[in-house]
VOGU-3710 file (C-alpha; in Angstrom, 3 decimals, decimal comma):
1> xxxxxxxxxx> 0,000/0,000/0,000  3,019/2,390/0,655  4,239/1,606/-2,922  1,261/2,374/-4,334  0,394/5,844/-2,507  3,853/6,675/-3,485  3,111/5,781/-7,057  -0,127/7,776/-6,550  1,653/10,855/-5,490  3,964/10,498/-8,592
11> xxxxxxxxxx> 1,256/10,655/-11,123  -0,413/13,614/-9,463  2,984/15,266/-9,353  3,391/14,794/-12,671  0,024/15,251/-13,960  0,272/19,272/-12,320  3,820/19,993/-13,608  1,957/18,889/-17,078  -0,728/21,388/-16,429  1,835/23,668/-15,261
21> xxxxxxxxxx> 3,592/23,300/-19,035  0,873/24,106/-20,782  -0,450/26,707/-19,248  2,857/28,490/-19,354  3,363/27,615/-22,500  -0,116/29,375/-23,717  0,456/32,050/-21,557  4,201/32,814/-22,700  2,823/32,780/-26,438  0,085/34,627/-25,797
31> xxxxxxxxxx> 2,585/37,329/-24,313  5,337/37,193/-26,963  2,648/38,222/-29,578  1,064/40,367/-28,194  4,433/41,948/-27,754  5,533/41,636/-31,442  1,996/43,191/-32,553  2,177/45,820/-29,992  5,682/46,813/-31,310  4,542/46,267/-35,359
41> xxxxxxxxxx> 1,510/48,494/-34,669  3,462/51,639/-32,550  5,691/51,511/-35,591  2,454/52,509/-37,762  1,181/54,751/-35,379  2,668/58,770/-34,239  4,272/58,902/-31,132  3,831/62,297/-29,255  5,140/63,188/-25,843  3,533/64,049/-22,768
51> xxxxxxxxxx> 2,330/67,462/-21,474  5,762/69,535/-21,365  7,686/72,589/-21,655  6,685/72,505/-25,812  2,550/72,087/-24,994  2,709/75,134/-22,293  5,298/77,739/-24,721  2,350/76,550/-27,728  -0,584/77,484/-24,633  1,296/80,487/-24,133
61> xxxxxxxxxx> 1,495/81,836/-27,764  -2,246/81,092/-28,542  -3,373/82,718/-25,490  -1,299/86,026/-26,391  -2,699/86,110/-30,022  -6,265/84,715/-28,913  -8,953/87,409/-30,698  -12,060/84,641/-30,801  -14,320/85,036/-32,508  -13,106/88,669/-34,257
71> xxxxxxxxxx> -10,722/85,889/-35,679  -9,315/82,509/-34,971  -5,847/81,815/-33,786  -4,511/78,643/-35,649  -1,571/76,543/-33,403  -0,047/75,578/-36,754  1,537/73,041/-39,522  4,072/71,227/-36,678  1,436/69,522/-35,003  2,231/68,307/-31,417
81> xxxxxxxxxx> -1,288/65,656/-31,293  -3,660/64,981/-33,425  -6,348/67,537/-31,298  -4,162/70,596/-31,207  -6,638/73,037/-30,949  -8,262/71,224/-28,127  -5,287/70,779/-26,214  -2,865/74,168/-26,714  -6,208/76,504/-27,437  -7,037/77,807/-30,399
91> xxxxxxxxxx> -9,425/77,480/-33,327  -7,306/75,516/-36,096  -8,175/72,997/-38,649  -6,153/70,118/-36,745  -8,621/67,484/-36,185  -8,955/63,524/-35,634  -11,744/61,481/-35,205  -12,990/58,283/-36,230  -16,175/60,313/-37,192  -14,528/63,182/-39,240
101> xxxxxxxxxx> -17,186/64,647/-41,212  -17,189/64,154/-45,337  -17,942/67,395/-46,357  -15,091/68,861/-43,796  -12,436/66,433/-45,011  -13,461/67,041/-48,667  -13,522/70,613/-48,892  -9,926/70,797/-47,288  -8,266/68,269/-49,300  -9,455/70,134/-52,417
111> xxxxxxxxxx> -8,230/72,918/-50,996  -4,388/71,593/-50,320  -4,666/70,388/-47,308  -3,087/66,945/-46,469  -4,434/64,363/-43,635  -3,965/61,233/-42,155  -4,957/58,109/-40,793  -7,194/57,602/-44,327  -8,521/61,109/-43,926  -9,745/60,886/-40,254
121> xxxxxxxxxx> -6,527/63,311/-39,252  -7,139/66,571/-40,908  -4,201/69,447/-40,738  -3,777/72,664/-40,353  -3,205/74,261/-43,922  -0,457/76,827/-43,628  -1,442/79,794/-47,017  -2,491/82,540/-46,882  -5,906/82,316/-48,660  -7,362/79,812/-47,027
131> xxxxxxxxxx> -6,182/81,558/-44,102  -8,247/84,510/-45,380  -11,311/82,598/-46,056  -11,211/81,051/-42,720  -10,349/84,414/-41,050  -6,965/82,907/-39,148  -5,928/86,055/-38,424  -3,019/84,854/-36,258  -0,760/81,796/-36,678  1,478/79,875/-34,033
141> xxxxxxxxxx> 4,839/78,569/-35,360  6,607/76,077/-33,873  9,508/73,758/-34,219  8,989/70,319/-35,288  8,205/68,144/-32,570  11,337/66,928/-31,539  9,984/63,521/-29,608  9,087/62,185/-32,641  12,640/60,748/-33,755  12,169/61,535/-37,562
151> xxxxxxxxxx> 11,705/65,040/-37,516  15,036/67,032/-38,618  16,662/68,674/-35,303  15,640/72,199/-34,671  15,181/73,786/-31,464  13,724/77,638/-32,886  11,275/79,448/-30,746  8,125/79,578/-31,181  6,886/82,692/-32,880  3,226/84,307/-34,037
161> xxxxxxxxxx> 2,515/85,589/-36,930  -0,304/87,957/-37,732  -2,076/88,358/-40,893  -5,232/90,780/-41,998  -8,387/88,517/-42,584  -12,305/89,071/-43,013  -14,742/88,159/-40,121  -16,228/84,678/-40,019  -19,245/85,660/-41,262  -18,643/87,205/-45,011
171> xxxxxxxxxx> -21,684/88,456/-47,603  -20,859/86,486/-51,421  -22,709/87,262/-54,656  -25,960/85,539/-55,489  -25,211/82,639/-57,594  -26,478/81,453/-60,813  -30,246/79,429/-60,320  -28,815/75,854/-60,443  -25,325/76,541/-60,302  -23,379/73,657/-58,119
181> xxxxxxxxxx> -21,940/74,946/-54,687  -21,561/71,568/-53,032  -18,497/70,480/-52,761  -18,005/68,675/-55,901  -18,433/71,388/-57,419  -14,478/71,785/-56,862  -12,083/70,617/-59,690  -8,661/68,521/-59,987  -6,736/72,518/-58,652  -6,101/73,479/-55,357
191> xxxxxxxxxx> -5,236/76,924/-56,502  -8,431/77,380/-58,081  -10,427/76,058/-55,573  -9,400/78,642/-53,181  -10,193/81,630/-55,578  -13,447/80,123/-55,627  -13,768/79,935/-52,051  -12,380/83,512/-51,918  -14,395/85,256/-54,735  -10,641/86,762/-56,456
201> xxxxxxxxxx> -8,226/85,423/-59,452  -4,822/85,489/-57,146  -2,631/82,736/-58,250  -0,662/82,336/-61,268  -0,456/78,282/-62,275  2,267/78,028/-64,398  3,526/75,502/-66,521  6,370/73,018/-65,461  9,378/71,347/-66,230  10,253/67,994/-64,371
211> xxxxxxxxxx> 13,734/66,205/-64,749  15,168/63,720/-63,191  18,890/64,241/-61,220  20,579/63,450/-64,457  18,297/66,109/-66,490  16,082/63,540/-67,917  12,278/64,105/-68,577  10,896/61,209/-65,780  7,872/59,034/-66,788  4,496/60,196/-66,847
221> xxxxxxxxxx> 1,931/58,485/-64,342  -1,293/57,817/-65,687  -2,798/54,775/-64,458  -3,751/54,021/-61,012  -1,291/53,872/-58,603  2,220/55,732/-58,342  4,343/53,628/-55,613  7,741/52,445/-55,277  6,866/48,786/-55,189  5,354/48,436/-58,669
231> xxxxxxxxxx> 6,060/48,455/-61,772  6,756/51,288/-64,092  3,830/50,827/-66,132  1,415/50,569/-63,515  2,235/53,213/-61,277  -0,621/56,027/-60,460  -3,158/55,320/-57,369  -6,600/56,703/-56,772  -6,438/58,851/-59,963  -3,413/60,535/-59,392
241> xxxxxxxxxx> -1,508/61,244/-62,775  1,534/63,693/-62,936  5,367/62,905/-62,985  6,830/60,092/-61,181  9,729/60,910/-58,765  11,636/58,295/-57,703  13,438/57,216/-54,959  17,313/57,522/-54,736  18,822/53,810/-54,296  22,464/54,897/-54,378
251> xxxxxxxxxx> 24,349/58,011/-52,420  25,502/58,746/-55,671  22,100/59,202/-57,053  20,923/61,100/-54,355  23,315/63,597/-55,002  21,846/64,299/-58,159  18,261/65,968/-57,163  15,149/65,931/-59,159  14,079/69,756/-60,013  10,663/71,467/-60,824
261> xxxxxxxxxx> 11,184/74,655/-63,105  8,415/77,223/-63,902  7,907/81,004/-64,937  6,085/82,751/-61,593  5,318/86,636/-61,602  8,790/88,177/-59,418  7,693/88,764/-55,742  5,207/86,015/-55,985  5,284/83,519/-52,960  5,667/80,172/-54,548
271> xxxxxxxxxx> 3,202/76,923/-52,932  4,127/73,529/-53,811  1,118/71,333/-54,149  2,151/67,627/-53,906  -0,025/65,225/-52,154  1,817/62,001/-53,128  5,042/63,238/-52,842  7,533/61,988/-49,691  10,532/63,978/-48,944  11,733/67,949/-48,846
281> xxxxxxxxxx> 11,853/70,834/-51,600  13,694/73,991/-51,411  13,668/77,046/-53,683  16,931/77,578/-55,099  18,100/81,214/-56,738  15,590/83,346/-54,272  16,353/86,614/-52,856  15,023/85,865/-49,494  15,844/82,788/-47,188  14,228/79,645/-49,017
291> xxxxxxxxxx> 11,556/77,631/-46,452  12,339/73,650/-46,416  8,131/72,126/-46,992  8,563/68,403/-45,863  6,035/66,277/-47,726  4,877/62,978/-46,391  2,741/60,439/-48,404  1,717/56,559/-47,868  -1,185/54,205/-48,522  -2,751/55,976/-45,004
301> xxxxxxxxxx> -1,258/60,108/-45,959  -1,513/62,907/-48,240  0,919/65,527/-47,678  -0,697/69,240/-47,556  0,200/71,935/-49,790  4,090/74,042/-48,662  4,898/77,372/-49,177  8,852/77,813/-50,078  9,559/81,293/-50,295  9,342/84,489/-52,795
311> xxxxxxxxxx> 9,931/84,212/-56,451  13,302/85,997/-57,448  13,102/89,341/-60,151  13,636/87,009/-62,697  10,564/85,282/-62,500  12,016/81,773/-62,867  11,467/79,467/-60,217  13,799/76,599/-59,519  12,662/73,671/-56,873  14,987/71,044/-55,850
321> xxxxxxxxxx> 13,410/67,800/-54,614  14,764/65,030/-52,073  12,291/62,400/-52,491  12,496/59,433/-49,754  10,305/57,171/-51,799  8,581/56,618/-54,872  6,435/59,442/-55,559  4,413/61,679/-58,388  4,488/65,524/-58,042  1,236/66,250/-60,216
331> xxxxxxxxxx> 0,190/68,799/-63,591  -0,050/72,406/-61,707  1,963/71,364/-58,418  3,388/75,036/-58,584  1,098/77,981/-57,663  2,061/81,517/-57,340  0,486/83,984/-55,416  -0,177/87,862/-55,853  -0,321/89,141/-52,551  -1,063/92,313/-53,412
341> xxxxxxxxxx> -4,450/90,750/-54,825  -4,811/88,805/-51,901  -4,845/92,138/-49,998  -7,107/93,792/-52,363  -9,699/90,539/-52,125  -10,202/90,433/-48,482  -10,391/94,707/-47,902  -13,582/93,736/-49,942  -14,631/91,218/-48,378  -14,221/92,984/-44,921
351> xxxxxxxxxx> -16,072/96,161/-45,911  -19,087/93,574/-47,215  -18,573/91,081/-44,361  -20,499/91,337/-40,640  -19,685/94,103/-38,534  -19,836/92,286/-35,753  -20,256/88,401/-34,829  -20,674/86,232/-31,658  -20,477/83,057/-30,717  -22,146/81,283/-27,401
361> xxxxxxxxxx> -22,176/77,291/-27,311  -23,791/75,800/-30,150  -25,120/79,235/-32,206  -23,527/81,894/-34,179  -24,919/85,314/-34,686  -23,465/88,170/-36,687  -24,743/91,710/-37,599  -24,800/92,927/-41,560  -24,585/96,126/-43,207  -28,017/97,320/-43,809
371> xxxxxxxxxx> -28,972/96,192/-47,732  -26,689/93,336/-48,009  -27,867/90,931/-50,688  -26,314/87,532/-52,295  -25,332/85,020/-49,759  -24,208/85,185/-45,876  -21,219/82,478/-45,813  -20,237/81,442/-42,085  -16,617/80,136/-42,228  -17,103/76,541/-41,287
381> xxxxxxxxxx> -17,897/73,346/-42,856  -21,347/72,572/-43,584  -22,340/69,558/-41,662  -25,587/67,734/-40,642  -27,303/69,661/-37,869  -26,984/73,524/-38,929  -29,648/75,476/-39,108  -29,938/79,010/-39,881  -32,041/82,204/-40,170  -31,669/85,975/-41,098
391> xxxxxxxxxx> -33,801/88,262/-39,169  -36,332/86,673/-37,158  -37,467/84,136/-39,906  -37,847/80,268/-39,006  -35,068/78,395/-39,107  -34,170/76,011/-41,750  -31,424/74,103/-42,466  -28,477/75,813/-43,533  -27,658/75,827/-46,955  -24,012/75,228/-48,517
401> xxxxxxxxxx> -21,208/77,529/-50,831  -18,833/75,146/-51,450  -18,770/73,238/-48,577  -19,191/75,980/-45,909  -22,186/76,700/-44,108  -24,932/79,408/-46,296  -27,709/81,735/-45,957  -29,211/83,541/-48,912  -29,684/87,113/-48,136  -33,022/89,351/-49,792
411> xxxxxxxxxx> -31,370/92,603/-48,849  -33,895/93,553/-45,838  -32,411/91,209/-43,194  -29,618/93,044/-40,856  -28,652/89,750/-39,382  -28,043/86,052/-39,422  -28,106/83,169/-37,039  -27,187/80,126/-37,113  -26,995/77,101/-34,533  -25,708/73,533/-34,358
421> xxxxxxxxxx> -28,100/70,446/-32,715  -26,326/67,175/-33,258  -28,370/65,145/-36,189  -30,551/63,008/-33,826  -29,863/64,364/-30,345  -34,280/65,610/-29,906  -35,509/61,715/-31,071  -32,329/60,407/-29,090  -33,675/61,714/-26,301  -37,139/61,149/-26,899
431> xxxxxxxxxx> -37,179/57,627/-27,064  -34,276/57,425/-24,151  -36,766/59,610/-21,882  -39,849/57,347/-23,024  -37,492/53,949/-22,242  -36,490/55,529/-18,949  -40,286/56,624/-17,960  -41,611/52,884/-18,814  -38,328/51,461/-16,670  -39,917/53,834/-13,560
441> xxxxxxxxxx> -43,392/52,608/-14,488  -42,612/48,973/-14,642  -40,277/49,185/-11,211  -43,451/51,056/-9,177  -46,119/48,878/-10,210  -43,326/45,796/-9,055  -43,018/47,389/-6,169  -46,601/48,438/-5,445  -47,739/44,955/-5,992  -45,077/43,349/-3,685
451> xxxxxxxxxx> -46,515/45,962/-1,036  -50,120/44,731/-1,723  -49,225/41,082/-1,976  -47,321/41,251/1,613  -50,082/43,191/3,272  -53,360/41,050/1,768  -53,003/37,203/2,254  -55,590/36,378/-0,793  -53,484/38,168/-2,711  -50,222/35,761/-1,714
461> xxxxxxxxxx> -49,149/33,312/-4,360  -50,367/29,225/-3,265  -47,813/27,153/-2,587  -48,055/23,299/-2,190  -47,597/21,408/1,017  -44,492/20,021/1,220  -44,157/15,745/0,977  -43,177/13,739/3,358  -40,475/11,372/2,465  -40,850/8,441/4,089
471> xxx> -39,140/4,874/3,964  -39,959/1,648/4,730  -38,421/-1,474/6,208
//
């Protein structure tokens, strides 16, 4: 019997260390990969620091330039999170949701701007028209953020620039009966897109000239993708068509930069407009200190449009590229701007726009000039939920001028208001109150009956005797 107890005891010994395997076993691969997917996905993903002495000098400068709502106060290109304006202050166009509105990420990619995360991380759009038709009349300007480990080193200060810029509520002409002034109403041209927002020719688009480091015309991309892990022939994505840059594979081709020449009026600031492009361009041959615009582009990014500095008296613009990957740098990539339109365009638009405009939680409300006709455009993107009305009229849902919010104007209304309810939020809470009121119901008349039933023996539920179990011999 000693033998076998002892034998017993073995198998039970060895029956846990068994169970003791295995479950390690699961539990150790289980660990490992969630470690290696943890590590494969941070690698996709931005990596931003905590609150520090770069969030509260960004605070600082948006406080000291804050004017809401005479104008917004923008915290800038160098983002520092994905929510800048909700973190540093501010009323930029840095946003990221998983619910990003359509009409807000359409309007601003056809305008320049870049995004990412498939378009649910919109950016701030550093030019100076959009600037004016979104009345950022001051601009933070920071560094890039140097926790992020491939941003270039630079430890600047952060500086505040101020720009002159209509009020958010501007007075347009009447357009055409059945004219388009949705959003697709925008074409392939980011420059003209924001002279249509605007109401003013200010760019000149000139032609181009694209060669490769060795001064050879590159290949056109015309189908649809342009990546650097396909073949030549089948290169252009999601209807992008322009020239193909590619990516350096030798030091001793990268020393030999692509280069974008064009004909822009002298004094002009020059934009560079390439969404699929990855890597920096400078302006070579200016008179004033060139601006490096860092372009970033994947299968999940769009890089927004760069500004790189003042044309030189000759007129002939000269942009050297250092592409990191395979890229295209599309037809009209190179815009121009007269700033001395620019200026002209928004004096008119503030002697036309509101005289005066406030903003309390959900609703906007601005004063006209007496007579204004046309259409009353609020500076922000037409979503679901907007309603509006000039004078004391009803309400009705707010109409749209190219993607911003509208309201035509008869010439006898002196003012316009207009205020947000989320799509949903009165039957939400209609049928949330009525589920809540027969939850209350239902518990009292539980409750009333238990009281009744406790108090009234009729009213008790029968029970049966219980049986006696018995047994017999």
């Amino acid at each position: 019997s000693g033998a076998g107890g002892a034998a017993a005891r073995r198998r039970t010994a060895l029956a846990g260390l068994a169970v003791a395997l295995l479950v390690g076993a699961q539990l150790g691969e289980t660990a490992a990969t969630s470690a290696v997917a943890t590590r494969l996905r941070l690698n996709h993903l931005d990596d931003y620091a905590s609150w520090g002495d770069r969030q509260r000098s960004q605070t600082q400068a948006v406080s000291g330039a804050d004017g809401w709502p005479a104008h917004r106060t923008d915290p800038g290109r160098e983002q520092t999170v994905g929510n800048d304006p909700m973190v540093v202050g501010g009323q930029g166009a840095q946003y990221y949701s998983s619910l990003t509105a359509d009409v807000l990420s359409r309007t601003l990619t056809a305008l320049g701007d870049g995004w990412t995360s498939r378009g649910r991380n919109v950016q701030s759009l550093d030019n100076a028209v959009t600037d004016a038709v979104f009345s950022v009349g001051a601009r933070v300007h920071s560094p890039p953020d140097q926790h992020q480990r491939w941003n270039p080193r630079d430890r600047t200060p952060v500086t505040v620039s101020r720009q002159d810029v209509p009020p958010l509520v501007t007075v347009r002409p009447s357009t055409a009966p059945g004219a388009r002034t949705g959003v697709d109403a925008f074409g392939p041209s980011p420059y003209r897109n924001q002279e249509l927002l605007l109401g003013s020719r200010v760019y000149t688009v000139p032609a181009l000239t694209v060669r490769t480091g060795d001064g050879e015309q590159p290949e056109r991309a015309t189908g649809d993708r342009a990546t650097g892990d396909r073949a030549a022939g089948d290169r252009a994505a999601d209807g992008r068509t322009g020239t193909v840059i590619e990516a350096p594979r030798t030091k001793a081709a990268a020393a030999r930069r692509p280069t974008i020449a064009a004909q822009c009026p002298a004094g002009s600031e020059v934009y560079l407009w390439a969404p699929h492009f990855s890597g920096t361009a400078r302006l070579t041959d200016t008179p004033a200190r060139p601006l490096t615009g860092r372009f970033t582009s994947d299968a999940a990014k769009i890089a927004a449009m760069q500004r790189l500095g003042t044309a030189p008296p000759s007129g002939r613009v000269r942009v050297e590229l250092s592409p990191t990957r395979t890229g295209t740098v599309p037809d009209g990539a190179v815009g121009c701007l007269d700033t001395a339109r620019l200026r002209t365009a928004v004096q008119q638009l503030k002697a036309t726009g509101a005289d005066q405009v406030t903003v309390s939680d959900g609703t906007v409300r601005a004063q006209l000039p007496a007579g204004s006709t046309g259409t009353a455009v609020l500076a922000a993107p037409r979503i679901a939920g907007w309603r509006c009305a000039a004078d004391g009229a009803a309400a009705e849902p707010a109409g749209t001028y190219y993607g911003l919010i509208a309201v035509p104007l008869d010439g006898s209304a002196t003012s316009v208001t207009c205020t947000f309810h989320p799509p949903g939020l009165r039957l939400g809470a209609a049928v949330g109150g009525a589920s809540l009121l027969t939850l209350v119901l239902l518990g009292t008349l539980t409750a009333v009956r238990r009281r009744r039933s406790a108090h009234d023996p009729a009213l008790r539920p029968a029970t049966r005797p219980r049986e006696r179990l018995t047994s017999a011999l």
